[in-house]
C-alpha positions in Angstrom: -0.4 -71.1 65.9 0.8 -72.4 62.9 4.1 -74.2 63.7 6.5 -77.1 63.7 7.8 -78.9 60.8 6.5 -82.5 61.0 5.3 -83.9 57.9 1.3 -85.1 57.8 0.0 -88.0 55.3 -2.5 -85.8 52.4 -5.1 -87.9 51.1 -3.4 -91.4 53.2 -0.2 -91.2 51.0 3.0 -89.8 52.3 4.5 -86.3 51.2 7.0 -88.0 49.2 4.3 -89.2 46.8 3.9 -85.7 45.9 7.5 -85.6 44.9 6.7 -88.4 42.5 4.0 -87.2 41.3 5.9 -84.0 39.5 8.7 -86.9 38.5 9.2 -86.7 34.6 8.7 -90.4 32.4 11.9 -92.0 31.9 14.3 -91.5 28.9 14.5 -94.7 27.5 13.3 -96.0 24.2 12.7 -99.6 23.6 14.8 -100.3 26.8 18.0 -98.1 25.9 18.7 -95.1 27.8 19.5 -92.2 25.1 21.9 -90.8 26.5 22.9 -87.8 29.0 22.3 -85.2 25.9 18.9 -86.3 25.4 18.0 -86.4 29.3 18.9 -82.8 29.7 17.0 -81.5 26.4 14.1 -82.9 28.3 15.0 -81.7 31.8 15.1 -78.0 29.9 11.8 -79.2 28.3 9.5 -79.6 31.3 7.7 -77.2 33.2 9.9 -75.4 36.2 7.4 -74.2 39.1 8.3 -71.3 41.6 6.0 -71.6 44.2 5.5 -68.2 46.1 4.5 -68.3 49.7 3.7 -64.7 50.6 1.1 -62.7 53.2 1.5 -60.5 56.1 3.5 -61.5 58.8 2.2 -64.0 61.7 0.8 -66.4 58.7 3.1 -69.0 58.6 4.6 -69.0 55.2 8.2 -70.5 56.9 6.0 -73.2 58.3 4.2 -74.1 54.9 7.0 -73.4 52.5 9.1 -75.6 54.6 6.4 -78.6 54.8 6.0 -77.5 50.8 9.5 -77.9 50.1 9.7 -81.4 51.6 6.9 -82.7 50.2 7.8 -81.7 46.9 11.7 -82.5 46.6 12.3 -78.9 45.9 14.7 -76.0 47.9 13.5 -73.5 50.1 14.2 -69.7 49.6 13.8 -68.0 52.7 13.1 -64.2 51.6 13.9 -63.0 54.8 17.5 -63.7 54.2 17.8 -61.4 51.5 16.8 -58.0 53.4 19.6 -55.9 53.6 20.9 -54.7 57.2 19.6 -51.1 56.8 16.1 -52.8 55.5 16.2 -55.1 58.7 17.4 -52.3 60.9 14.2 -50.2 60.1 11.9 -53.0 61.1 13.7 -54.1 64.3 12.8 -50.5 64.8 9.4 -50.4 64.1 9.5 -48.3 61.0 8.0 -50.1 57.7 9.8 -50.6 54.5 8.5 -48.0 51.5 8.4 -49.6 47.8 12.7 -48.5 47.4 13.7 -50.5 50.3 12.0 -53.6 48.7 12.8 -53.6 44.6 16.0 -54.6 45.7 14.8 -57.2 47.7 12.5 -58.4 45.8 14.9 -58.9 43.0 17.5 -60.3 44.4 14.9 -63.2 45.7 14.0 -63.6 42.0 17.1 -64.5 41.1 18.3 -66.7 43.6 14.8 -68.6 42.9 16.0 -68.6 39.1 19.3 -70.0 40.3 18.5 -72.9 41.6 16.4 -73.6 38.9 19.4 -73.5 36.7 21.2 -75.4 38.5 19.0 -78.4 37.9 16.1 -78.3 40.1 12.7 -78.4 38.5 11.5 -75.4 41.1 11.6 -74.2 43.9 9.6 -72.8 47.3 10.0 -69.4 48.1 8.7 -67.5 50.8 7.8 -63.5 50.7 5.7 -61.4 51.9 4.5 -59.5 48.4 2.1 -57.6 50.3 1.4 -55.6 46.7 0.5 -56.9 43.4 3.8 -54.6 41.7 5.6 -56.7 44.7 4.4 -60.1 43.2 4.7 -58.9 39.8 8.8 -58.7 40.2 8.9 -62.3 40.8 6.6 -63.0 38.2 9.0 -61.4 35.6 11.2 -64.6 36.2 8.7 -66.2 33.9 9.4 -63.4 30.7 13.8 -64.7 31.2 13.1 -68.2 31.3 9.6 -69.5 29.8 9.2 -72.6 30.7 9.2 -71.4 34.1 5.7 -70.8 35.8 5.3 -68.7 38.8 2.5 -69.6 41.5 1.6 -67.5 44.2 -0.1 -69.0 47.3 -1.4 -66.3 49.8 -1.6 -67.4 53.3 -5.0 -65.5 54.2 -6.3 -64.9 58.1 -7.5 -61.4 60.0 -5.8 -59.2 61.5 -6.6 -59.9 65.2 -5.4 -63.8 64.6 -2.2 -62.7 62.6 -1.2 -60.1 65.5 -1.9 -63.0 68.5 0.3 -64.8 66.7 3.6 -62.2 66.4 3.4 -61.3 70.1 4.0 -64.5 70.6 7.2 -64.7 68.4 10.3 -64.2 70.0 13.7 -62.9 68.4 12.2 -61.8 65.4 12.8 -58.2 63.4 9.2 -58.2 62.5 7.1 -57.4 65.8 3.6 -57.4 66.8 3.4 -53.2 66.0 4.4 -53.9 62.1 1.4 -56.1 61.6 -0.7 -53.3 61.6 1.4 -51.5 58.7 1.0 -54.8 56.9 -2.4 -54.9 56.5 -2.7 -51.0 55.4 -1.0 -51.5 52.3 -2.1 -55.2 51.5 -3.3 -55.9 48.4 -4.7 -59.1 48.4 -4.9 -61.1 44.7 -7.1 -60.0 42.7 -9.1 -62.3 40.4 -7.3 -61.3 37.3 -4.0 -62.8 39.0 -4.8 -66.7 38.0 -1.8 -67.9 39.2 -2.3 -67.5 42.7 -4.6 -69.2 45.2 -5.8 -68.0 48.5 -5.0 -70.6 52.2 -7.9 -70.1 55.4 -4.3 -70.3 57.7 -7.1 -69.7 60.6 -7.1 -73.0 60.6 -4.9 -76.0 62.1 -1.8 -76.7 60.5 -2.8 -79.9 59.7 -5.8 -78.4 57.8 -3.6 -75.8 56.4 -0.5 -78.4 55.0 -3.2 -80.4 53.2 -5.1 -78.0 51.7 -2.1 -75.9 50.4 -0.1 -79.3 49.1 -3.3 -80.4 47.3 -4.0 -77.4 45.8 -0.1 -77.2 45.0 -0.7 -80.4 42.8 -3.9 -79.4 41.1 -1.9 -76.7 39.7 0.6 -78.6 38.5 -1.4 -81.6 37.1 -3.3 -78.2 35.0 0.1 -77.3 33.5 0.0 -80.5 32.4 
């Protein structure tokens, strides 16, 4: 089961190497910093990543957004957090959200992503389900306000039978064992037209899972150059 929060070494350097390598060169010429006007022009000038961990629930997007957000220097969105009570009422009660209960949602994780982007941070990890492409497409159009902003989603794939083990286990949580099943009947996974996402085995260990997912993470940005 895909859990705890520990950091692992990827490819024998530390998660905080990733972290540096996303680090922009520094704003000096000849030796002489030019100035805080010039360092924020080229803050506004790089690339700013929103990093969308979504897939049905059971797969561990807390687990790898977290380790993602560590490793990376960046804040952590919990989508979760922004259901509203009547949303989270109907899933304690086993009844699954239509495509009204989530625009809102979806929407208001958008901005909050967009947020803490604008306050200074050069992205941000996010975690959603965005069981349908319309879904992922809302957080997408983050990209259309601001664009040097690039949107990456990074499905969290495993079968049904592993994903529903994995919820009866959890305890406390709205989203029980008998919503998995309404999860996976309205799944769209990405298709290969949508070329900013990547598909994560999370069948795997977490170890497994945390390196493939951060290394993937950074092939994507080294290709946005």
């Amino acid at each position: 089961m895909l859990s705890g929060h520990d950091a692992v070494p990827v490819g024998g350097q530390e998660p905080a190497s990733a972290a540096s390598a996303l680090a922009e060169p520094s704003n000096k010429a000849n030796g002489v910093d030019q100035g805080h006007a010039d360092s924020h022009a080229d803050s506004r000038a790089r690339k700013h990543h929103i990093w969308l961990v979504t897939g049905p629930a059971g797969c561990g997007k807390t687990t790898v957004a977290e380790y993602l957000a560590d490793a990376l220097d960046m804040p952590y969105v919990e989508g979760d957090s922004f259901h509203s009570e009547a949303n989270v009422d109907k899933m304690r009660s086993g009844v699954p959200l239509n495509d009204e209960d989530r625009w809102d949602w979806l929407t208001a994780i958008r901005d909050e992503s967009m947020r803490r982007i604008n306050r200074g941070s050069d992205g941000v990890v996010v975690t959603c389900s965005a069981l349908k492409r319309k879904y992922r497409d809302v957080i997408r159009v983050a990209a259309y306000y601001d664009h040097d902003v690039r949107v990456h989603v990074i499905f969290l794939n495993a079968p049904a039978e592993v994903l529903l083990q994995r919820v009866t286990l959890r305890q406390g949580h709205f989203m029980g064992a008998n919503m998995v099943k309404s999860q996976f009947d309205i799944l769209e996974r990405p298709a290969p037209d949508e070329r900013d996402a990547v598909i994560i085995d999370v069948s795997r260990s977490i170890e497994e899972v945390r390196q493939d997912t951060l290394a993937r993470v950074l092939d994507m940005v080294k290709a946005d150059g």
